[in-house]
C-alpha positions in Angstrom: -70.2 -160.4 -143.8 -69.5 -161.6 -140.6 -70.7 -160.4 -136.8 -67.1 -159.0 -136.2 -67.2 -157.2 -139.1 -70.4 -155.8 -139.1 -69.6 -154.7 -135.7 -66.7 -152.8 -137.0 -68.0 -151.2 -139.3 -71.0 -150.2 -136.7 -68.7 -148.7 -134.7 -66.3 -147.0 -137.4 -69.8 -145.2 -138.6 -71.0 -144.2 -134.8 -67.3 -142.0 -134.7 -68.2 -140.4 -137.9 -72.0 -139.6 -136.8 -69.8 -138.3 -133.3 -68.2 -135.9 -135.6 -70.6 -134.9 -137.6 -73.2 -134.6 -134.8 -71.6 -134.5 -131.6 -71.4 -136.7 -128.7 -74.4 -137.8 -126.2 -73.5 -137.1 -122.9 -76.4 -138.7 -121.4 -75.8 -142.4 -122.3 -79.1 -143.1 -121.4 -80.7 -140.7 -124.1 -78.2 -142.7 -126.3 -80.0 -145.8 -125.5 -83.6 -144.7 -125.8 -82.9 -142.9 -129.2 -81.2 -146.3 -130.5 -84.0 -148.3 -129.1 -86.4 -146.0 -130.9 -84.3 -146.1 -133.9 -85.2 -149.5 -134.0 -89.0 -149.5 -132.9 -88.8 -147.3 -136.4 -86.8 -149.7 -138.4 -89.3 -152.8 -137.0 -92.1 -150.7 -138.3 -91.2 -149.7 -141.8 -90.3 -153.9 -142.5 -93.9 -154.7 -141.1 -94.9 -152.1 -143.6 -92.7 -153.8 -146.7 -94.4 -157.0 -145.0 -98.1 -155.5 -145.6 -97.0 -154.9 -148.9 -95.4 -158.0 -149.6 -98.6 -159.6 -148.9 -100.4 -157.0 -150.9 -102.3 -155.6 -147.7 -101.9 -151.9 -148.5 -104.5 -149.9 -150.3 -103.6 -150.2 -154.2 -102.8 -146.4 -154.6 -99.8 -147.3 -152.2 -99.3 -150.7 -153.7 -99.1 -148.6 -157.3 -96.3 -146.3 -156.2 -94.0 -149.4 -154.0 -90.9 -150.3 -155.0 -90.5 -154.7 -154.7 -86.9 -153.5 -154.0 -87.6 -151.9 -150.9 -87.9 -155.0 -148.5 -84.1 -156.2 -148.6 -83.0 -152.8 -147.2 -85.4 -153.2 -144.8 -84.2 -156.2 -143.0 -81.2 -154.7 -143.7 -82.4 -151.2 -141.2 -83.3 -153.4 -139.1 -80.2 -155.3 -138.4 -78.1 -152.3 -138.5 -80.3 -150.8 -135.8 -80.0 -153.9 -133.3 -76.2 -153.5 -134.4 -76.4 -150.1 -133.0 -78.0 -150.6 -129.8 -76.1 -153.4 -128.8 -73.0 -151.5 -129.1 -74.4 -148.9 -127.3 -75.5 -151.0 -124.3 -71.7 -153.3 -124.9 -73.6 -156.5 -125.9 -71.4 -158.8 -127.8 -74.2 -159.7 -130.7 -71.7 -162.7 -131.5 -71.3 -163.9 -128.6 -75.3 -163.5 -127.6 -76.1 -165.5 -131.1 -73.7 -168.0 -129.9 -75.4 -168.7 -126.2 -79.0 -168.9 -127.9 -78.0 -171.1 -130.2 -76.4 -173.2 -127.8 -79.5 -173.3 -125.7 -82.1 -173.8 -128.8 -80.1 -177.3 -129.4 -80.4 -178.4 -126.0 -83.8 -177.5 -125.9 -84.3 -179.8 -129.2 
């Protein structure tokens, strides 16, 4: 899947949350709610991490799925796709300009 796409589809499922939930009018709660969204997201993959490592107490390592930590990183990127569109940052074009400034730091 590419950046455009994902983007897309990012904002294709915003409109239907719109209609489902209704519109923020305070584009600032917007923000803070997508940047806490995320905080969230960044938490439960440092979790899957602890398990990963097997750094959880064994009654939780007993009753974890291995399949769980793909759909994490998955949460997670869906969650910085959200915010960026909520603040109008072009992820691709952001990649891009890091990228380009990684190489000409190496």
């Amino acid at each position: 899947m590419t950046f455009k796409e994902l983007s897309d589809f990012i904002k294709e499922y915003s409109q239907k949350l719109e209609n489902k939930f209704g519109k923020y009018n305070d584009n600032e709660k917007l923000i803070l709610s997508s940047a806490v969204k995320l905080t969230e997201e960044i938490g439960e993959l440092c979790a899957e991490v602890m398990f990963f490592n097997s750094r959880q107490r064994q009654e939780k390592l007993n009753n974890h799925a291995a399949e769980n930590l793909p759909a994490e990183f998955a949460d997670v990127i869906w969650a910085v796709f959200m915010l960026a569109k909520d603040m109008d940052v072009d992820l691709d074009k952001a990649v891009k300009m890091k990228i380009k400034k990684i190489k000409a730091r190496y």
